[in-house]
ZALOMI-176401 format. One record per atom (N, C-alpha, C): x, y, z; residue in one letter; atom name. Coordinates in Angstrom, 1 decimal. Atoms other than C-alpha are relative to their C-alpha. Example, Ala and Ser with C-alpha at 12.3 -4.5 7.8 and 13.67 -1.06 7.14 Angstrom:
<nodes>
(node (0.9, -1.2, 0.0), 'a', 'N')
(node (12.3, -4.5, 7.8), 'a', 'CA')
(node (0.9, 1.2, 0.0), 'a', 'C')
(node (-0.9, -1.1, 0.0), 's', 'N')
(node (13.7, -1.1, 7.1), 's', 'CA')
(node (-0.8, 1.1, 0.8), 's', 'C')
</nodes>
This chain:
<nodes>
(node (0.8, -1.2, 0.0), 'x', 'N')
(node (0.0, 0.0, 0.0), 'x', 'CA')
(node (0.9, 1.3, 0.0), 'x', 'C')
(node (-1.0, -0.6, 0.4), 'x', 'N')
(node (2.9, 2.1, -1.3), 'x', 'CA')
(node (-1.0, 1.8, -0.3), 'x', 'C')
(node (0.5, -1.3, 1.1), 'x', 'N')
(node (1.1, 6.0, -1.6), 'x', 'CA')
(node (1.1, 0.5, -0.1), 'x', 'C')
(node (-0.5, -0.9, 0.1), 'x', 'N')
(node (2.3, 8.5, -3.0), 'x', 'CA')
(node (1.1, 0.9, 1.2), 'x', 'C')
(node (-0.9, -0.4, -1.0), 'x', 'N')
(node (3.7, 10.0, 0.1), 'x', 'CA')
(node (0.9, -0.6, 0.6), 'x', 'C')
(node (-1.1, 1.2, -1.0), 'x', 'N')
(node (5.4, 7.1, 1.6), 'x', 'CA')
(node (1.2, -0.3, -1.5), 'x', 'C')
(node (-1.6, -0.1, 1.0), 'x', 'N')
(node (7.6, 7.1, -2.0), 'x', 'CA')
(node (0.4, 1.1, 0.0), 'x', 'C')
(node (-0.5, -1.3, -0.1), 'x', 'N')
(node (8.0, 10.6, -1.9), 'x', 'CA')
(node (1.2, -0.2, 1.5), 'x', 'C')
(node (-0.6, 0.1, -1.1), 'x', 'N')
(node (9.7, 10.0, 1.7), 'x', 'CA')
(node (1.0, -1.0, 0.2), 'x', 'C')
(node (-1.3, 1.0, 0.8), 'x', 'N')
(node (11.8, 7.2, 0.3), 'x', 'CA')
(node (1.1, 0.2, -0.7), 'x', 'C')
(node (-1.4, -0.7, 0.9), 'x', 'N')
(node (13.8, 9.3, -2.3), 'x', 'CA')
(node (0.6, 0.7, 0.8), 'x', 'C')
(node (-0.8, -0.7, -0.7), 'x', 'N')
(node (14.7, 11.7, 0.5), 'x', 'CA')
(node (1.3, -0.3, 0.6), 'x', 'C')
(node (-1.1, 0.8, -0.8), 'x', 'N')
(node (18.1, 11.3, 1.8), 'x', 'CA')
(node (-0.3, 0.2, 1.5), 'x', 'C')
(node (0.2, -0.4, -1.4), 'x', 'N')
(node (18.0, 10.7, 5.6), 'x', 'CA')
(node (1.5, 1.4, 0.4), 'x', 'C')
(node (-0.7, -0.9, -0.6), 'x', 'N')
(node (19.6, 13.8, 7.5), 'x', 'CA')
(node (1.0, -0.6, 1.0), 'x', 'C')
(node (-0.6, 0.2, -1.4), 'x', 'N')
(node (22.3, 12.9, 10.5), 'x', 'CA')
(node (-0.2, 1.5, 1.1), 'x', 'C')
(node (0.4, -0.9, -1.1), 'x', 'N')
(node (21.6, 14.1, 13.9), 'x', 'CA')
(node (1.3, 0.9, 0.7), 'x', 'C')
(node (-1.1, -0.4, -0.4), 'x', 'N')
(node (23.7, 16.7, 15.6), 'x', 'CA')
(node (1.1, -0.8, 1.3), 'x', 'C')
(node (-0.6, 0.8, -0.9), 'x', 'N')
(node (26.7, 15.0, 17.8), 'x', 'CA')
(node (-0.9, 0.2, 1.2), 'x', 'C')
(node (0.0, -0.2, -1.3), 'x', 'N')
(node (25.7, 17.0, 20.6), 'x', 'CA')
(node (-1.5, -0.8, 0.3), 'x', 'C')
(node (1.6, 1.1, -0.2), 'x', 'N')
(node (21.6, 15.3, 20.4), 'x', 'CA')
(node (0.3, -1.1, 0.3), 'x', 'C')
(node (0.1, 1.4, 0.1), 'x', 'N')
(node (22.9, 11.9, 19.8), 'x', 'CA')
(node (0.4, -0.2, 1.9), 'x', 'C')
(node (-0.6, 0.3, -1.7), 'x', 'N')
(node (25.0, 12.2, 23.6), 'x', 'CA')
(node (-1.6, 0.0, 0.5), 'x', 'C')
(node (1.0, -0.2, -0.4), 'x', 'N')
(node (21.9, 13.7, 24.8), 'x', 'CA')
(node (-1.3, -0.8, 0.6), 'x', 'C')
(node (1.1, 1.1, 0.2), 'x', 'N')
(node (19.5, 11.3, 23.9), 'x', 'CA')
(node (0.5, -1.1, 0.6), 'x', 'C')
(node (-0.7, 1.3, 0.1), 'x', 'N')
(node (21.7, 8.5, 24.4), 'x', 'CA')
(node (0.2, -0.3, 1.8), 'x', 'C')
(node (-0.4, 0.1, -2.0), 'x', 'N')
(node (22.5, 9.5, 28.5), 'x', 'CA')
(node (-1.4, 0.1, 0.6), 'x', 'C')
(node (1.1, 0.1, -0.4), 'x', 'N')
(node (18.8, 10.2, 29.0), 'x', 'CA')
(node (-0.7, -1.4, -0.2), 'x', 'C')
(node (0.4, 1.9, 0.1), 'x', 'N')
(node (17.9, 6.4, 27.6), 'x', 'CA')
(node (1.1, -0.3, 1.2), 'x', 'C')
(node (-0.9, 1.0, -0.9), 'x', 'N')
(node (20.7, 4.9, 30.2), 'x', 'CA')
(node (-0.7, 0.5, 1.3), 'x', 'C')
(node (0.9, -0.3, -1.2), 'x', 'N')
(node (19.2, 6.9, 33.1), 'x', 'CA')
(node (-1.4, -0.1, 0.0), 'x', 'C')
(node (1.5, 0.4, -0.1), 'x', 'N')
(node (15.8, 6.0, 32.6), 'x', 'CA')
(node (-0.1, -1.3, -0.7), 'x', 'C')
(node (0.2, 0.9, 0.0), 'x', 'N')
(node (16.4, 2.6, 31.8), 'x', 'CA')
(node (-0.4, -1.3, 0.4), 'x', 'C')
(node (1.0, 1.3, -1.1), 'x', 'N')
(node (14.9, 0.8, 34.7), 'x', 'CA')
(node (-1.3, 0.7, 0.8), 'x', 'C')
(node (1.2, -0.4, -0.6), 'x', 'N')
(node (11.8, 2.5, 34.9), 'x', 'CA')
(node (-1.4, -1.0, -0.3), 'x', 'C')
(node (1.1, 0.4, -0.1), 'x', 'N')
(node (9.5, 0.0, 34.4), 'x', 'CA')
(node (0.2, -1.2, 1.3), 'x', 'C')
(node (0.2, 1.2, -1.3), 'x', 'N')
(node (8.4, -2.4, 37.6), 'x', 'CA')
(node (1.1, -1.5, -0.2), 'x', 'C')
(node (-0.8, 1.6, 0.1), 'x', 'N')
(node (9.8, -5.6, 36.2), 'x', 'CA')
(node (1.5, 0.3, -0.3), 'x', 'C')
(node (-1.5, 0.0, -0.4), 'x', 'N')
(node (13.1, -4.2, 35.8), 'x', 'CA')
(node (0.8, 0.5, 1.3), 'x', 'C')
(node (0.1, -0.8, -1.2), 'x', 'N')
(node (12.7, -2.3, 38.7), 'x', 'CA')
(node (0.5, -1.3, 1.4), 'x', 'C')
(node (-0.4, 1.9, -0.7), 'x', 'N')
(node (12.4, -5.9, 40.6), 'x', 'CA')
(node (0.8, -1.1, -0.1), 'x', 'C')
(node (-0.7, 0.8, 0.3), 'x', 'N')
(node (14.4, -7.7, 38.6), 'x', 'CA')
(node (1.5, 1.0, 1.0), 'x', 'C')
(node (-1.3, -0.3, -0.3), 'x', 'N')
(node (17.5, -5.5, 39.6), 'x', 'CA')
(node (0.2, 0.3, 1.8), 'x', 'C')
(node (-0.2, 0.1, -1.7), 'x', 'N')
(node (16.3, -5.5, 43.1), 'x', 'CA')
(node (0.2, -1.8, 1.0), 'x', 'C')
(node (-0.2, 1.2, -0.6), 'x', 'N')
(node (16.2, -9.4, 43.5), 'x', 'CA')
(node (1.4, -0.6, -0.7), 'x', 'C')
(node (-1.2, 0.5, 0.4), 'x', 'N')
(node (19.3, -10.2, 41.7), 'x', 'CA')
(node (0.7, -0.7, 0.1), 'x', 'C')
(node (-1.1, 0.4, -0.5), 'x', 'N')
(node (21.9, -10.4, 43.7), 'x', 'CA')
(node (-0.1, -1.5, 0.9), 'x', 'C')
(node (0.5, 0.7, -0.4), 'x', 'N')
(node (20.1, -13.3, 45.3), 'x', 'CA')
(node (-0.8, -0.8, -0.1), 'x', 'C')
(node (1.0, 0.9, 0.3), 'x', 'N')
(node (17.6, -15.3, 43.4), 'x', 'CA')
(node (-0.5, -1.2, 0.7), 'x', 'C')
(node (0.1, 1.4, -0.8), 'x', 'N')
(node (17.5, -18.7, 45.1), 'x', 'CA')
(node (-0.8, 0.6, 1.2), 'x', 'C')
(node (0.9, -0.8, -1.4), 'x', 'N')
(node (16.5, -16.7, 48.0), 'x', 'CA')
(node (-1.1, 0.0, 0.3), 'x', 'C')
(node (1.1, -0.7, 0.4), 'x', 'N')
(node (14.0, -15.3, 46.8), 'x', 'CA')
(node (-0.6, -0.7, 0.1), 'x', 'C')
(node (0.8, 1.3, 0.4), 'x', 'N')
(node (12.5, -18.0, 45.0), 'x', 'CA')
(node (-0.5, -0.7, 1.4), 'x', 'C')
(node (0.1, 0.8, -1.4), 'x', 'N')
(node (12.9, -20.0, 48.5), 'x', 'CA')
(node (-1.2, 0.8, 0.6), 'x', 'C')
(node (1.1, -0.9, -0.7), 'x', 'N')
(node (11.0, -17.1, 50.3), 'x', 'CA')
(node (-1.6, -0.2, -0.7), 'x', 'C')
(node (1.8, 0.2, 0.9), 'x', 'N')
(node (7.8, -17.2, 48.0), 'x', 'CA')
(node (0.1, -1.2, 0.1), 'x', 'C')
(node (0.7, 1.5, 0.2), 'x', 'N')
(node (7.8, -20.8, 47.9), 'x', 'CA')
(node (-0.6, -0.1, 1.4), 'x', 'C')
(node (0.8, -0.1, -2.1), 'x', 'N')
(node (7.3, -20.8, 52.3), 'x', 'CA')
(node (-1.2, 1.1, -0.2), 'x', 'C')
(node (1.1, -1.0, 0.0), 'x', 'N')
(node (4.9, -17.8, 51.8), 'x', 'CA')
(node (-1.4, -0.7, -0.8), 'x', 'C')
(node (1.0, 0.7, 0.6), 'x', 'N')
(node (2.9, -20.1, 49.4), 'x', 'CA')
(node (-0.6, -0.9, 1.0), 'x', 'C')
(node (-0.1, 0.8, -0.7), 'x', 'N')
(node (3.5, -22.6, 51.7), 'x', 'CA')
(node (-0.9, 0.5, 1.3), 'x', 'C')
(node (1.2, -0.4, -1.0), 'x', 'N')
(node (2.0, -20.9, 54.8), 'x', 'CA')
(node (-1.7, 0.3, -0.8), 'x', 'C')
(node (1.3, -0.3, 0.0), 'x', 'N')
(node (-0.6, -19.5, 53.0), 'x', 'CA')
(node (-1.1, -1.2, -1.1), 'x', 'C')
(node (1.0, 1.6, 0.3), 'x', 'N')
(node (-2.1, -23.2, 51.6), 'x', 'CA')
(node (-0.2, -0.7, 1.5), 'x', 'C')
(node (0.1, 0.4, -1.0), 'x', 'N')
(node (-1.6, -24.4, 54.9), 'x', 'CA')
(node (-1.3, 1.0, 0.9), 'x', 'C')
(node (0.8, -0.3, -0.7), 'x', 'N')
(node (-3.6, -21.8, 56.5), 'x', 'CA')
(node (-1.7, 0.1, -0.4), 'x', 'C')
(node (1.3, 0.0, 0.3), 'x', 'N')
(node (-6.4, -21.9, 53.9), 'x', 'CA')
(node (-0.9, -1.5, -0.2), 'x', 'C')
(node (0.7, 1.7, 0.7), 'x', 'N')
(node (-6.9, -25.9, 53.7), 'x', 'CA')
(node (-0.2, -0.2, 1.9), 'x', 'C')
(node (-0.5, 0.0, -1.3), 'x', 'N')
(node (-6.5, -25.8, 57.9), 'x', 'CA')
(node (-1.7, -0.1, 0.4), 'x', 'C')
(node (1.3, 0.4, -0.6), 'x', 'N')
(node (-9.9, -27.0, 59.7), 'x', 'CA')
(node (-0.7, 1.6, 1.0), 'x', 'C')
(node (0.3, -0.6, -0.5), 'x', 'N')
(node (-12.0, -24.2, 61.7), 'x', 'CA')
(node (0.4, 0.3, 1.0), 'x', 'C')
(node (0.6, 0.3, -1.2), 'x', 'N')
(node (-12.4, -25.3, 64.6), 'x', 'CA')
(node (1.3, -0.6, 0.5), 'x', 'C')
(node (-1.3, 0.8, -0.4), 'x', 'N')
(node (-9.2, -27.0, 66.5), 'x', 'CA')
(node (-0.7, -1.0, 0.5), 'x', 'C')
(node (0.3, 1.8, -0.6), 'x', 'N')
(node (-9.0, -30.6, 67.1), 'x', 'CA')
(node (-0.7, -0.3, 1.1), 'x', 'C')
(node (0.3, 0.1, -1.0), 'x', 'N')
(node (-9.3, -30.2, 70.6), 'x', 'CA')
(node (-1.3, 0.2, 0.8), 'x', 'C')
(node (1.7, -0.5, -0.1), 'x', 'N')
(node (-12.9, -28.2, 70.7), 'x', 'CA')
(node (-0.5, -1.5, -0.6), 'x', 'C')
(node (0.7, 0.6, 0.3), 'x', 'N')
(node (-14.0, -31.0, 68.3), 'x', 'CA')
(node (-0.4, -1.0, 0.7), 'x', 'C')
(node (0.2, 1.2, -0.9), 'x', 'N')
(node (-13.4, -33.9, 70.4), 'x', 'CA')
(node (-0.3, 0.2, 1.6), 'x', 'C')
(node (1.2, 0.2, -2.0), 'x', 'N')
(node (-14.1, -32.9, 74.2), 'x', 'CA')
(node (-1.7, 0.3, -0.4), 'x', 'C')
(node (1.8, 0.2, -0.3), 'x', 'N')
(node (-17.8, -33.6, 75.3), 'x', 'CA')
(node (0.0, 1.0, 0.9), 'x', 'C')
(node (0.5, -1.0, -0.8), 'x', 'N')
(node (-19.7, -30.7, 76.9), 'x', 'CA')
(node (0.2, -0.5, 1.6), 'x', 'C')
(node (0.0, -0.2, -1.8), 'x', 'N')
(node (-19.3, -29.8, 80.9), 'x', 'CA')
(node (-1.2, -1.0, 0.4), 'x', 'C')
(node (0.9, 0.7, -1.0), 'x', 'N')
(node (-21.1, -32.7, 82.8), 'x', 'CA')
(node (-0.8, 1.3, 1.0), 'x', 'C')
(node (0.5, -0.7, -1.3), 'x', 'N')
(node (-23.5, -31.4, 85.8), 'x', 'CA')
(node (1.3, -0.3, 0.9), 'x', 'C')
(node (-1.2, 0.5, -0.9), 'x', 'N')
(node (-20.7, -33.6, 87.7), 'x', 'CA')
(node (1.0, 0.8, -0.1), 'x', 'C')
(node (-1.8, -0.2, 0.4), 'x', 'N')
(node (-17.5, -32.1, 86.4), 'x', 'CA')
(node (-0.5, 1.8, 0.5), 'x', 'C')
(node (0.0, -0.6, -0.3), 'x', 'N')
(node (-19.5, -28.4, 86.8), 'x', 'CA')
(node (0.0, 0.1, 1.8), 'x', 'C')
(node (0.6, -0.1, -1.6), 'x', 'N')
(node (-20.4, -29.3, 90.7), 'x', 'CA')
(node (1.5, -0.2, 0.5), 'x', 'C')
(node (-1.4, -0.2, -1.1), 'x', 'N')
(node (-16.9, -30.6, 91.5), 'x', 'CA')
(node (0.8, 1.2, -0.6), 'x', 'C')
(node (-0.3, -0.8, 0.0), 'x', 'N')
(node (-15.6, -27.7, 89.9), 'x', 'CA')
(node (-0.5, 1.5, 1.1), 'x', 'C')
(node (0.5, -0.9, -1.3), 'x', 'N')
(node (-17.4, -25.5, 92.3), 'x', 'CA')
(node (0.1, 0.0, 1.5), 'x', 'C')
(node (-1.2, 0.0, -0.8), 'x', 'N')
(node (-16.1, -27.3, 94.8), 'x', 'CA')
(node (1.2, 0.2, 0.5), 'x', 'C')
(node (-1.3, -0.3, 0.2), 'x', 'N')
(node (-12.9, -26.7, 94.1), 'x', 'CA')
(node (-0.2, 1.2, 0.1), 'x', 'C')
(node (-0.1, -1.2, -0.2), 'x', 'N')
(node (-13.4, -23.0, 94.0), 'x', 'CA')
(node (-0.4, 0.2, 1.6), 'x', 'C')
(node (0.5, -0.2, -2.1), 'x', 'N')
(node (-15.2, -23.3, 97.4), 'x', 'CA')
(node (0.8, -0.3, 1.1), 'x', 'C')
(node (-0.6, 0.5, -0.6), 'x', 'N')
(node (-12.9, -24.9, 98.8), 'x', 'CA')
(node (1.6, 1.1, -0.3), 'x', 'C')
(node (-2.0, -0.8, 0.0), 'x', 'N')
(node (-9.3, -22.8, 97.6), 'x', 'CA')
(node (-0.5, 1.4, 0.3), 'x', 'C')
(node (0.6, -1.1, -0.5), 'x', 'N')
(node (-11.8, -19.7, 98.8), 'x', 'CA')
(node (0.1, 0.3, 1.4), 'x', 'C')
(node (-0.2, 0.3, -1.9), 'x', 'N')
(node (-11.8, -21.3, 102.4), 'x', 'CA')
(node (1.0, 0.4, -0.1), 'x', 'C')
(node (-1.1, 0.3, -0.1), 'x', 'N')
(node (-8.4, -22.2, 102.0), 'x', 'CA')
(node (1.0, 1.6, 0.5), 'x', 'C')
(node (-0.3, -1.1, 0.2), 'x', 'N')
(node (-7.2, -18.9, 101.0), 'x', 'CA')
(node (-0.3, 0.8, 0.9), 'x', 'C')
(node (0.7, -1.3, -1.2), 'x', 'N')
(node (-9.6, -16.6, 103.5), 'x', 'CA')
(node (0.6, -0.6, 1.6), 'x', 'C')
(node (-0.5, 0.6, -1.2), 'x', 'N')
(node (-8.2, -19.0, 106.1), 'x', 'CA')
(node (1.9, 0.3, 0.6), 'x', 'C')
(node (-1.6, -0.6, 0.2), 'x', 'N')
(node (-4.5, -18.1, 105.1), 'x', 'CA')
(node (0.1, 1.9, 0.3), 'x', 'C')
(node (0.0, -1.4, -0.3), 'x', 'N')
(node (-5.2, -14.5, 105.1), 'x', 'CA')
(node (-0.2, 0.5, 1.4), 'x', 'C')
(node (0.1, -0.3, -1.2), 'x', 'N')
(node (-6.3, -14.6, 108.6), 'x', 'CA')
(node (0.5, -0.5, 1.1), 'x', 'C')
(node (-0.3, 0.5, -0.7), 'x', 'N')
(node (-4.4, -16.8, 110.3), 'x', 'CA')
(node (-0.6, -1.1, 0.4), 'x', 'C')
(node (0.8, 1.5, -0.7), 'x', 'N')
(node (-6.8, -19.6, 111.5), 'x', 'CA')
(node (0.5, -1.1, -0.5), 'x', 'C')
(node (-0.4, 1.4, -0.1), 'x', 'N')
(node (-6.1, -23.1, 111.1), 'x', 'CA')
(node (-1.2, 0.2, -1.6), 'x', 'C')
(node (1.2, 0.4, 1.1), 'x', 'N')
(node (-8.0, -24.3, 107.3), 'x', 'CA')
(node (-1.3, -0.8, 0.3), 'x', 'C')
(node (1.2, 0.7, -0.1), 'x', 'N')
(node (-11.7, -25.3, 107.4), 'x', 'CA')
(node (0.2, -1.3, -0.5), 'x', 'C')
(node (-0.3, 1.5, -0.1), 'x', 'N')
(node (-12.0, -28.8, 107.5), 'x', 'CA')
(node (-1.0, 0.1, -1.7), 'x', 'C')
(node (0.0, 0.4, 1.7), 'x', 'N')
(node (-12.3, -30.4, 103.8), 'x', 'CA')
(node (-1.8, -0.1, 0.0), 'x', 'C')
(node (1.2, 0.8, 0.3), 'x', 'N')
(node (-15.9, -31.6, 102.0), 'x', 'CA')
(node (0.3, -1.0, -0.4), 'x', 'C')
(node (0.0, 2.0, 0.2), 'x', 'N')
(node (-16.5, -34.9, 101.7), 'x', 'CA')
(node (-0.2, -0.3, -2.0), 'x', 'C')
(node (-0.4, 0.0, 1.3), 'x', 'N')
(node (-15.7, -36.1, 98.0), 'x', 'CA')
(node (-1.2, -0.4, -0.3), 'x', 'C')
(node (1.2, 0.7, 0.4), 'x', 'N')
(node (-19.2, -37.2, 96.5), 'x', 'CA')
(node (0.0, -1.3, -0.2), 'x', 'C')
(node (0.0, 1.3, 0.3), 'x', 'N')
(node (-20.4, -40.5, 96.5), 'x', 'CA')
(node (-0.4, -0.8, -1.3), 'x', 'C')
(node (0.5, 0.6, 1.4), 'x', 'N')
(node (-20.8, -42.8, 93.2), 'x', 'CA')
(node (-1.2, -0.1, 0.1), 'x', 'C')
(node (1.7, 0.5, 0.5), 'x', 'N')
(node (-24.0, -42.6, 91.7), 'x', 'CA')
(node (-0.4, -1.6, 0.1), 'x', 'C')
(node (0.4, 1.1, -0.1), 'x', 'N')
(node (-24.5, -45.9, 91.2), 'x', 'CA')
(node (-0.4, -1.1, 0.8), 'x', 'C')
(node (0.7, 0.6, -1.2), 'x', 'N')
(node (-26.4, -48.4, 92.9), 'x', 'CA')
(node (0.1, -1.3, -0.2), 'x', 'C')
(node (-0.1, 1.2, -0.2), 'x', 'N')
(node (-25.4, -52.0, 93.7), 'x', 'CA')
(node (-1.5, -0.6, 0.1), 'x', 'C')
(node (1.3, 1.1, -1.1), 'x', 'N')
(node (-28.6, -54.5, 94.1), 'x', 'CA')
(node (0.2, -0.5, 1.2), 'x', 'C')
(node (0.2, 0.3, -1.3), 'x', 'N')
(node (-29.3, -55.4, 97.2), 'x', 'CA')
(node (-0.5, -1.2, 0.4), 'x', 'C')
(node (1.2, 1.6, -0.1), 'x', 'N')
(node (-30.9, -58.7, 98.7), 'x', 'CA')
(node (-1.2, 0.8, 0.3), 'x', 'C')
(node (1.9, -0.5, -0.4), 'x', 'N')
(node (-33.8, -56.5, 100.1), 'x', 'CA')
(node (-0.8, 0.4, -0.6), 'x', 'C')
(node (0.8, -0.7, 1.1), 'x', 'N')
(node (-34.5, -54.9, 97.4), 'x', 'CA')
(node (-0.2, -0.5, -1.6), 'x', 'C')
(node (0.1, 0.6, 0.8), 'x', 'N')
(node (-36.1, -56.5, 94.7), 'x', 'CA')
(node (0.2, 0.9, -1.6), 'x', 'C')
(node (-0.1, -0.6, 0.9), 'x', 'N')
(node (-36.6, -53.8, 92.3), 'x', 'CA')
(node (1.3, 1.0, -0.8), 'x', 'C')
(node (-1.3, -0.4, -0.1), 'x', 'N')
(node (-33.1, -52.5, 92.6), 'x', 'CA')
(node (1.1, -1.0, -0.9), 'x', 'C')
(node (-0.5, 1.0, 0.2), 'x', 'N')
(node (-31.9, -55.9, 91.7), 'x', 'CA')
(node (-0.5, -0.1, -1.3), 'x', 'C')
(node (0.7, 0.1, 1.3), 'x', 'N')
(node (-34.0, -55.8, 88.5), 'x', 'CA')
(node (1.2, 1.0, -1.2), 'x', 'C')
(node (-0.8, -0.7, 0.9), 'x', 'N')
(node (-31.6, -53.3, 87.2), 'x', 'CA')
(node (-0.9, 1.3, -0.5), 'x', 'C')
(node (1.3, -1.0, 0.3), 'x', 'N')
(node (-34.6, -50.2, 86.9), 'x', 'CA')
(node (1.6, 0.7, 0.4), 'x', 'C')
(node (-0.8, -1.2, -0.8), 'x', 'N')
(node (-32.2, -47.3, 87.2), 'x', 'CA')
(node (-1.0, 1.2, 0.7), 'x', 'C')
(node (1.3, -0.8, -0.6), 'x', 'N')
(node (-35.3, -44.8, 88.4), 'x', 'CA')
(node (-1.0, -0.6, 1.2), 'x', 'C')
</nodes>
């Protein structure tokens, strides 16, 4: 698609530039040579690649681990809720390191202990027939 103008601009001889432009031009390209980001990065990771590389691989690395990682921890999933039991002797326990404590702060001798609770459960009996049946109620 040769026009007219584009052969007209063909027979011209090319001009040469003056020395002093070509310097000019020529030191303004070298100082603005790493203006775009990826050379910008490239000349900042360099001196060190392997490094690098290494670093982003662990960063990937945490961050698969922390998005494949369960909600909830192990430990929540598998304990069973607070017994009545386990809340009552814990209340004991407080009642008791309360004495303990209020007994230390005043000098007196510690309140005598509570008695550990007795097992639920109920042996049959010879006298009791119903007991022996195994009814828990």
């Amino acid at each position: 698609m040769n026009t007219e103008f584009e052969q007209q601009l063909q027979r011209q001889p090319m001009r040469e530039l003056p020395r002093q432009w070509r310097s000019q031009i020529l030191g303004a390209a070298s100082r603005n040579g790493h203006s775009t980001l990826v050379d910008r990065l490239s000349t900042w990771l360099w001196p060190h690649p392997r490094a690098w590389a290494g670093l982003a691989a662990a960063w990937v690395l945490i961050f698969l681990l922390h998005f494949t990682a369960p909600d909830e921890p192990r430990l929540a999933r598998n304990s069973s809720p607070m017994t009545f039991q386990s809340l009552a002797m814990m209340q004991r326990q407080t009642l008791m390191m309360a004495q303990l404590l209020s007994a230390l702060d005043s000098g007196d001798q510690p309140v005598a202990t509570i008695a550990p609770p007795k097992p639920r459960s109920e042996r049959p009996t010879k006298g009791n027939p119903a007991k022996s049946q195994g009814s828990l109620f």
